[in-house]
N, C-alpha and C positions, 0 to 999 in steps of 0.2 A: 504493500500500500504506500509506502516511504515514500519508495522510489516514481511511482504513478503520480505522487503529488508533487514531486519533484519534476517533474516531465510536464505539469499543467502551470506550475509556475514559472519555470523558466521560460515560457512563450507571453508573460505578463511584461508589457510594457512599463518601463523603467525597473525591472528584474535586471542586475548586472550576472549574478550566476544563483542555483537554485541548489544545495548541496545535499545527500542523506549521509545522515552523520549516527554515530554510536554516543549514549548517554540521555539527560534527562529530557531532551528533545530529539525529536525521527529529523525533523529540515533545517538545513541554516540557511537563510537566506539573505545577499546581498542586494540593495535595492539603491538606487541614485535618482533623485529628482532637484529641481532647481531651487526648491524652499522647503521649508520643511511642510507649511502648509500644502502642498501640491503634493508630498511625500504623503500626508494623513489623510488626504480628500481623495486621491485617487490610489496611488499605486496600494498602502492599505487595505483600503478599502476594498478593491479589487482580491489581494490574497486572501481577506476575511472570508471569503465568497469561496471559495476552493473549497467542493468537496473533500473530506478528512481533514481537515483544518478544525481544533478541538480548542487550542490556544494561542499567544501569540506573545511573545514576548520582546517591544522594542529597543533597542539600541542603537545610540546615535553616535556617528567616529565625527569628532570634531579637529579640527584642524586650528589647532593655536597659536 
């Protein structure tokens, strides 16, 4: 199932790669958009939407 959901997210616009990984979560996924709001309003909200998709936990790489 990991791997399936892995394969419907990485065809999500502003998806940079879609990974199945071992530990307390199946996917890791990088994502890039121009703001953060455009990051929360779409590409989000689009992976929330993925079937097998149960939770979601975000992280943001900031550049200091």
């Amino acid at each position: 199932m990991a791997s399936q959901v892995s394969d419907v997210l990485a065809r999500i616009e502003g998806v940079v790669r879609a990974d199945t990984v071992a530990g307390p979560y199946d996917v890791v996924v990088l994502t890039e958009a121009a703001t953060a709001e455009r990051l929360r309003a779409s590409v989000a909200s689009r992976v929330r939407r993925v079937e097998g998709i149960v939770r979601m936990l975000t992280c943001s790489i900031l550049h200091l």
